[in-house]
MARDO-9292 format. One record per residue (C-alpha): x, y, z negated; residue in one letter. Coordinates in Angstrom, 1 decimal. Layout:
% residues N
NODE      x      y      z residu
NODE      X      Y      Z      a
...
//
This chain:
% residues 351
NODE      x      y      z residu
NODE  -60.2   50.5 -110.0      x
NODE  -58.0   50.7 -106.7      x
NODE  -55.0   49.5 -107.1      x
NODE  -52.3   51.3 -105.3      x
NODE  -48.8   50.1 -106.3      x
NODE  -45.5   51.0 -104.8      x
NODE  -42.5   48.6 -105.7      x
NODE  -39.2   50.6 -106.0      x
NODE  -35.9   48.2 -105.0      x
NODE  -38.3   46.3 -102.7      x
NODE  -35.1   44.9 -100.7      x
NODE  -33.4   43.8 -104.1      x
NODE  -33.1   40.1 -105.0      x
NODE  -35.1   39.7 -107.7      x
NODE  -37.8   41.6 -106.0      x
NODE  -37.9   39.3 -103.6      x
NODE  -38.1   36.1 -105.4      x
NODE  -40.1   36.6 -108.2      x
NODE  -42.2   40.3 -108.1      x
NODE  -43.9   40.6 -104.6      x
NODE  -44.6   36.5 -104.7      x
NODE  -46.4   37.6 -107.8      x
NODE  -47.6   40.5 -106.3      x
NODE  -49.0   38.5 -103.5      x
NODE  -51.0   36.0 -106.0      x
NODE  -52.7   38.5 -107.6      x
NODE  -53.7   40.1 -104.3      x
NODE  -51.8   43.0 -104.8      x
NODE  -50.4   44.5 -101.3      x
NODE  -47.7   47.1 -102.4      x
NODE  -45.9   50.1 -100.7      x
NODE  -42.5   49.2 -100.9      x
NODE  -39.4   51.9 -101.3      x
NODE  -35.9   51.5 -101.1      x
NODE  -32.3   53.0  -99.8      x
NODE  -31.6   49.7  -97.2      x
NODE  -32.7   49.5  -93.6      x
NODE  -35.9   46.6  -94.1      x
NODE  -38.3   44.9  -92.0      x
NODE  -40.6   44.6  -94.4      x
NODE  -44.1   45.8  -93.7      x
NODE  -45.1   49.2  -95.6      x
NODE  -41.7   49.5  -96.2      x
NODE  -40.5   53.3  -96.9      x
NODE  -37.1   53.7  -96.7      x
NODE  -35.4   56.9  -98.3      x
NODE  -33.3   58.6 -101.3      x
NODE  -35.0   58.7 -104.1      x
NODE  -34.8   62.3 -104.7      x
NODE  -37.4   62.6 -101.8      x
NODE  -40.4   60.3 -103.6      x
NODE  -42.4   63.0 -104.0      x
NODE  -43.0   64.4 -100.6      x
NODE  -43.4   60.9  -98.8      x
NODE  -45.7   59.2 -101.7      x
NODE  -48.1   62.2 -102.7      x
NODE  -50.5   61.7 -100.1      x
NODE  -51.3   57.6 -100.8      x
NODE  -53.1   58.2 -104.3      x
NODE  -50.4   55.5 -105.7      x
NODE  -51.9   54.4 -109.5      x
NODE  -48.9   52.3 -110.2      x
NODE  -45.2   52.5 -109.7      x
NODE  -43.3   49.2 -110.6      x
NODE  -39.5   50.6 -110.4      x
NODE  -37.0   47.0 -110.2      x
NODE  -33.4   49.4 -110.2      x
NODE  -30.7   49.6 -112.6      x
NODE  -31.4   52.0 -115.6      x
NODE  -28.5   54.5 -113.7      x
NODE  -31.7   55.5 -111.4      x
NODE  -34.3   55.3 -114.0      x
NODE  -34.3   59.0 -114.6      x
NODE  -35.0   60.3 -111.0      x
NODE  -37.5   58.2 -110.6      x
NODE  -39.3   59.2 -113.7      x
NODE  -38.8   62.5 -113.0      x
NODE  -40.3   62.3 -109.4      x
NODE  -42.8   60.7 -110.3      x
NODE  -43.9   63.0 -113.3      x
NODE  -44.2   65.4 -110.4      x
NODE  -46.7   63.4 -108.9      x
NODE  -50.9   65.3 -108.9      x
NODE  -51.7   62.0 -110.7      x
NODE  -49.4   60.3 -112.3      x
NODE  -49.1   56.6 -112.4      x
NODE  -48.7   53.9 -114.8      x
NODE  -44.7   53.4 -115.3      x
NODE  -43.4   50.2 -115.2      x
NODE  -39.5   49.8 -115.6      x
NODE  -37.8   46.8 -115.4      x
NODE  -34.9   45.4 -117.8      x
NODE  -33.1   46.6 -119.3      x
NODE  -34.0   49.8 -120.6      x
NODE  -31.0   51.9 -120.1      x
NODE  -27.1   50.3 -121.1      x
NODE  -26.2   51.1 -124.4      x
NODE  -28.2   52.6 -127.4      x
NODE  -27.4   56.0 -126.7      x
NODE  -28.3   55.5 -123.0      x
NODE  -31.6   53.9 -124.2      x
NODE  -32.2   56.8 -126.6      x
NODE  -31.0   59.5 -123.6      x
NODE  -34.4   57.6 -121.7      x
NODE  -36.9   57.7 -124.9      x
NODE  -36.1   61.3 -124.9      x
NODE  -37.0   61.9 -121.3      x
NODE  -39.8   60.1 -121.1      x
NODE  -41.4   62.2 -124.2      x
NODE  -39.8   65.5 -122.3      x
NODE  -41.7   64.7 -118.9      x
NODE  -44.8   63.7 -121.4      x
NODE  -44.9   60.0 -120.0      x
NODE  -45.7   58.8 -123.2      x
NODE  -47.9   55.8 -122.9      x
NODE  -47.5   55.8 -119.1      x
NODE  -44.6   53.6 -119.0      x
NODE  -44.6   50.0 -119.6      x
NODE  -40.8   48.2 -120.6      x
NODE  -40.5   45.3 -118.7      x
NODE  -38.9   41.9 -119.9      x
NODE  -40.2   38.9 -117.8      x
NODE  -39.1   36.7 -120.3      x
NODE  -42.5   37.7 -122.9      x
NODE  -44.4   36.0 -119.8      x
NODE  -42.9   32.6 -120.0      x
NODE  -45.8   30.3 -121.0      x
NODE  -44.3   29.2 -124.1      x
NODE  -43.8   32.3 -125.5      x
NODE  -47.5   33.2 -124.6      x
NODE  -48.7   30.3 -126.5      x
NODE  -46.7   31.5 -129.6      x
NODE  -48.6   34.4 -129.1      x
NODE  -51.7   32.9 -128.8      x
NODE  -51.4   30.6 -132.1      x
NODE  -53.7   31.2 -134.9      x
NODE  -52.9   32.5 -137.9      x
NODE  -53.1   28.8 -140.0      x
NODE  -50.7   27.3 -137.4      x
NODE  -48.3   30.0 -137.5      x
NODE  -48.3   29.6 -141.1      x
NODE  -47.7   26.1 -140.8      x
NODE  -44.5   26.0 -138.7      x
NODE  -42.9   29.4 -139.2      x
NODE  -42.9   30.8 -142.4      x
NODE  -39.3   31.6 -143.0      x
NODE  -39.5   29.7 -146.1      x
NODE  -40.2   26.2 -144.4      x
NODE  -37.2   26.7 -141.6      x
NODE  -33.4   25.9 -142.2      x
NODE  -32.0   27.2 -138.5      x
NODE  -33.0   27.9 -135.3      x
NODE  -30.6   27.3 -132.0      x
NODE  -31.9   29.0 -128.7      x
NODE  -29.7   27.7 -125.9      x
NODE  -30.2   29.4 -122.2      x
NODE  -28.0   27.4 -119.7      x
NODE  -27.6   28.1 -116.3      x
NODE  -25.8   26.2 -113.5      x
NODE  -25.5   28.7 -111.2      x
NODE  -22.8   31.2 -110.9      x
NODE  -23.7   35.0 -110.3      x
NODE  -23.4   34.4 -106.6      x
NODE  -23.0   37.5 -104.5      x
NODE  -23.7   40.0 -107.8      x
NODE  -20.2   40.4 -108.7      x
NODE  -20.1   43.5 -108.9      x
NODE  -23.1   44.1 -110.7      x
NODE  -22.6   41.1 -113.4      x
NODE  -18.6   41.9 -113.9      x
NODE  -20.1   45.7 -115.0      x
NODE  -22.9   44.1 -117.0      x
NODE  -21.7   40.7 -118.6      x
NODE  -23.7   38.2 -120.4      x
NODE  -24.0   40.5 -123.4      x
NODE  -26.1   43.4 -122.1      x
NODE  -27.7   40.8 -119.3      x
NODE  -29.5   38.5 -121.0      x
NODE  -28.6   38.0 -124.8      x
NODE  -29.4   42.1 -125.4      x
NODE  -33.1   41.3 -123.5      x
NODE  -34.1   37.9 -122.9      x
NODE  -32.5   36.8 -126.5      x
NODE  -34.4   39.1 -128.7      x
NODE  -37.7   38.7 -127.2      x
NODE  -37.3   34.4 -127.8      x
NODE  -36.4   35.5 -131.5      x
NODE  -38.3   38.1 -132.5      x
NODE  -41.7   36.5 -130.7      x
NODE  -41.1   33.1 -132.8      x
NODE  -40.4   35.0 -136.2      x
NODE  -43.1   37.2 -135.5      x
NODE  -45.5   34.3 -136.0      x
NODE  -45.2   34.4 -140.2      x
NODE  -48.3   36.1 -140.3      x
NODE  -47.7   39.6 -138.2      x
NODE  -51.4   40.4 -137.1      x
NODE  -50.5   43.7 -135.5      x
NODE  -49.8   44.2 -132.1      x
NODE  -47.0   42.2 -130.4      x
NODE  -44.4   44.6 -130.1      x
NODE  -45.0   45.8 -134.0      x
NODE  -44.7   42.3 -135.1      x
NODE  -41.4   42.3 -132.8      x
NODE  -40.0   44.9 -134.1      x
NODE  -40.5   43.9 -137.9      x
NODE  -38.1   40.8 -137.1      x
NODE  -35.4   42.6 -135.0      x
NODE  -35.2   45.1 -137.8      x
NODE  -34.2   41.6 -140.3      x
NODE  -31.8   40.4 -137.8      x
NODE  -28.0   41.3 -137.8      x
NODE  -25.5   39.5 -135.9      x
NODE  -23.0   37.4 -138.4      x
NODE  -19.7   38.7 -138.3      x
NODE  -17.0   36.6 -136.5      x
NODE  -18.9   34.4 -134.9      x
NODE  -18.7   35.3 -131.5      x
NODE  -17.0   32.9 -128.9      x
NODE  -16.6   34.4 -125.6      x
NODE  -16.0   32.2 -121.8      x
NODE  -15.7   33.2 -118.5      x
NODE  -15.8   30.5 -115.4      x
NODE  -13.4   29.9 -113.3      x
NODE  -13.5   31.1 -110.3      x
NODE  -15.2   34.4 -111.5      x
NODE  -12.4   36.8 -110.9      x
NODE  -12.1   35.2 -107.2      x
NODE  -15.9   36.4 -106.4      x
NODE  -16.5   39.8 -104.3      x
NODE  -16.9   42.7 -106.2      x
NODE  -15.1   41.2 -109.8      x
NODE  -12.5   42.9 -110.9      x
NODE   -9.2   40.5 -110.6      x
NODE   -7.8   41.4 -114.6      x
NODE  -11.9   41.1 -115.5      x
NODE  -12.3   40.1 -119.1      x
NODE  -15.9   40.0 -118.7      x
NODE  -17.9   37.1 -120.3      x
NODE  -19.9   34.7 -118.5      x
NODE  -20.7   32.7 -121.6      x
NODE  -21.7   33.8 -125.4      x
NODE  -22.3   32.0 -128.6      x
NODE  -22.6   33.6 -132.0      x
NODE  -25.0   33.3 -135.1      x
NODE  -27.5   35.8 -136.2      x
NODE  -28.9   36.2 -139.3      x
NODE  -32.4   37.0 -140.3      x
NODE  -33.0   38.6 -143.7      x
NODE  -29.2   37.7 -144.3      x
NODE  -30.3   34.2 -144.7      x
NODE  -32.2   32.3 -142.2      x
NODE  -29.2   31.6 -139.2      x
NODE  -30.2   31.7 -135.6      x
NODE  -27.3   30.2 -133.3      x
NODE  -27.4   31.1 -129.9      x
NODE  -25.8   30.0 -126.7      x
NODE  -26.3   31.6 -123.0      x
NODE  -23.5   31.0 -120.0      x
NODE  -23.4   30.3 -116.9      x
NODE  -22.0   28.0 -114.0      x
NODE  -22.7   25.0 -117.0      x
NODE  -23.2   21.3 -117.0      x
NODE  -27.5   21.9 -116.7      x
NODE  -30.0   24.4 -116.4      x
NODE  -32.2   24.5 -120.0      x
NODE  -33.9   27.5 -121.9      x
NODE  -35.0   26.0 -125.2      x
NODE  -35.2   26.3 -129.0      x
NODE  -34.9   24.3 -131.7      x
NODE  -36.3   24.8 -135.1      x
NODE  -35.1   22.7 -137.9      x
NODE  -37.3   22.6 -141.0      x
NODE  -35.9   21.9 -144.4      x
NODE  -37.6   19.3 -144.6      x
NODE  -35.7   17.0 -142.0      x
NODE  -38.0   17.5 -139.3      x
NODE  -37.3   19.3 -136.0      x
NODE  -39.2   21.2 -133.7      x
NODE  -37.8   22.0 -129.7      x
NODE  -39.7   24.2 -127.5      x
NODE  -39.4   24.2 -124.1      x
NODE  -38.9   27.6 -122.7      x
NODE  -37.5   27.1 -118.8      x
NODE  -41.0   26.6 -116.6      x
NODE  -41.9   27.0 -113.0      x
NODE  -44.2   29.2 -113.3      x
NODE  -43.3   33.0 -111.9      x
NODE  -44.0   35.0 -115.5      x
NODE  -43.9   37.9 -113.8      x
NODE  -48.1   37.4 -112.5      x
NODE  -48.4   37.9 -116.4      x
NODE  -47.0   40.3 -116.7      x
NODE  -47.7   42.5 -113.7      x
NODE  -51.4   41.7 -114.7      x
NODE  -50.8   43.2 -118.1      x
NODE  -49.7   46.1 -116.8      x
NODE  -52.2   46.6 -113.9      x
NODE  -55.1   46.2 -116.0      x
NODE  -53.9   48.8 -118.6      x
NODE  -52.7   46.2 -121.3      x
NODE  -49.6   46.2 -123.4      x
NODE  -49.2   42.6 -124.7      x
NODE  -46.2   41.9 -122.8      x
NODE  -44.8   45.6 -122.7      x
NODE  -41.9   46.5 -125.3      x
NODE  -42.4   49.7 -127.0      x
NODE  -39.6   51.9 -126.4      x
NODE  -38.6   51.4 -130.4      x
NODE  -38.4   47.8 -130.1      x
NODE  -36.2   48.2 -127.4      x
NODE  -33.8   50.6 -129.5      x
NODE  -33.6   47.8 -131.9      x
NODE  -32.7   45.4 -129.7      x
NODE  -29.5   47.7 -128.7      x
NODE  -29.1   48.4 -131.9      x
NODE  -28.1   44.4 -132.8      x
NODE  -26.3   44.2 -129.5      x
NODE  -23.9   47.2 -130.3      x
NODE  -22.7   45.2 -133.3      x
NODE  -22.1   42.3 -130.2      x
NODE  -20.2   44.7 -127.8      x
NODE  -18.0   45.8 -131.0      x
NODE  -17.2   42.6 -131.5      x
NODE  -15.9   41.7 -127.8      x
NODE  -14.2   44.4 -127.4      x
NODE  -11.3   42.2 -129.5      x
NODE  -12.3   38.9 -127.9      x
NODE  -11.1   37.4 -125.7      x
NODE  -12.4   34.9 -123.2      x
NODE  -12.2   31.1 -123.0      x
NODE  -11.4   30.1 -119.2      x
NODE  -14.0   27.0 -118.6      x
NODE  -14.2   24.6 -115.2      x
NODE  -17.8   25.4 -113.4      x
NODE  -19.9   22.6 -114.9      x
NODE  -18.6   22.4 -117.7      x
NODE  -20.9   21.2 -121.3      x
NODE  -20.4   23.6 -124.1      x
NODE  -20.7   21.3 -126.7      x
NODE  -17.4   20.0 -125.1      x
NODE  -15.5   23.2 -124.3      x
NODE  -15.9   25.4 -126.8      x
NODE  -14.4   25.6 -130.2      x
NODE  -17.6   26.3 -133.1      x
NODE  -18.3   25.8 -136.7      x
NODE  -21.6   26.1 -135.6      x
NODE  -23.9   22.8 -136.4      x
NODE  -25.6   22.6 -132.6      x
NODE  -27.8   19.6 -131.9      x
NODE  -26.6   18.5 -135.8      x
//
């Protein structure tokens, strides 16, 4: 087949550092759309509500669309408008609460895009989750069966601080940004490997339908120096730093910690086995997940895609999260600061 893609929020920053390098690696020269003023070659620039007209004619097959979920349903409704539709793929997250996420389900079934659009988290890419997917049924018997595993801890550390997306992040926080995505694709892949030998998203979404978060054990931060950056709110309560527990089944506890501005940058998890012995993979890599992904979805697959179910379950478990904040509030921590160090926990980390 030829491919004809055209990246929506080609001028964006993730665009630009991790989707059209991948893009470029698997040969793939896009059209490119967006609302800024760009240099960039095949560059379209326009409102969205004019895809239609200015697209029809270049026999596009795929439309990657890297916006916030605010301008998912234009462009799904332009593009159902298209003589011949494309494959759909929308990046994370899909849509900002439940009922936002359930508002999107139902338009894509209205605008009969069912099986057209592919849900996009980069994290299923990461080579280590690819080799938990990849494992054969004896080994994933061998090292996780619920039965053999006392806890798991999934830590996501970043040094950086959000940068020049204050305004996005202080309307977003670290709840919906990374722990409501990113978090339940870690969890639910490794579960998943007790035996599920359906596809992916199917075994995913047996797990997230186990997991519940643990009430009062959420521990919010926020950096210092985040209300100071452009485009923050100056009372903002919003957190830049979450541990709590989950439970699977009610029994087995997942603890999880993601923040920013910290002491190091690490993405891994830890399995402990009742039997004393430990397990820590690696998750953090330098290789751009998003050339799996994009190859997925080019090529008709689904392996990486979340269902639009699975993501209702993840927002599902994060609702219970954002109740929770909502009466939190927020430990002030020094940028480069070590969470083992800062924050208060009954939880057993690194135990």
């Amino acid at each position: 087949m030829n491919t004809r893609l055209i990246l929506f929020g080609a001028t964006g920053d993730l665009a630009k550092a991790k989707i059209l390098p991948a893009l470029q690696t698997l040969g793939v020269e896009p059209l490119l759309y967006g609302r800024k003023p760009s240099e960039l070659t095949n560059y379209i620039q326009g409102e969205l509500e004019e895809i239609t007209e200015k697209i029809e004619e270049k026999a596009i097959t795929h439309a990657y669309v890297s916006l916030p979920p605010q301008y998912f349903e234009v462009v799904l409704r332009q593009l159902a408008q298209l003589s011949s539709v494309p494959g759909i793929a929308l990046e994370k997250p899909f849509g900002t609460s439940y009922a936002d996420a359930e508002k999107l389900a139902g338009l894509i079934h209205e605008l009969a895009l069912d099986g057209k659009v592919y849900l996009v988290d980069h994290y299923l890419g990461k080579p280590a989750l690819v080799e938990l997917l990849e494992l054969s049924s004896e080994a994933r018997q061998q090292l996780y069966r619920v039965d053999l595993i006392d806890s798991v801890e999934i830590d996501a550390f970043e040094t950086n601080t959000v940068v020049t997306r204050g305004a996005f992040y202080d309307g977003v926080g670290t709840i919906r940004d990374f722990v409501q995505n990113h978090i339940m694709a870690i969890a639910s892949t490794l579960l998943m490997q007790q035996g599920c030998e359906v596809s992916s998203t199917e075994c995913r979404q047996q797990v997230l339908k186990h997991l519940s978060y643990k009430a009062n054990s959420l521990i919010l931060g926020q950096y210092q120096g985040f209300k100071e950056t452009a485009g923050v709110a100056p009372d903002s309560r919003t957190e830049t730093y979450v541990a709590c527990e989950f439970l699977y089944n009610e029994i087995l506890p997942i603890h999880i910690r993601v923040g920013k501005a910290l002491h190091e940058a690490r993405t891994e998890v830890r399995v402990k086995y009742k039997d004393g012995t430990k397990k820590v993979i690696t998750i953090q890599s330098s290789v751009n997940s998003y050339e799996a992904i994009i190859n997925d979805f080019l090529n008709g697959g689904s392996r990486f895609s979340l269902s639009q179910q699975e993501a209702l379950l993840c927002w599902t478990i994060t609702e219970q999260l954002l109740s929770a904040r909502s009466s939190i509030t927020a430990i002030t921590y020094p940028q480069g600061s070590n969470p083992d160090d800062m924050f208060p926990s009954t939880l057993s980390y690194n135990s």
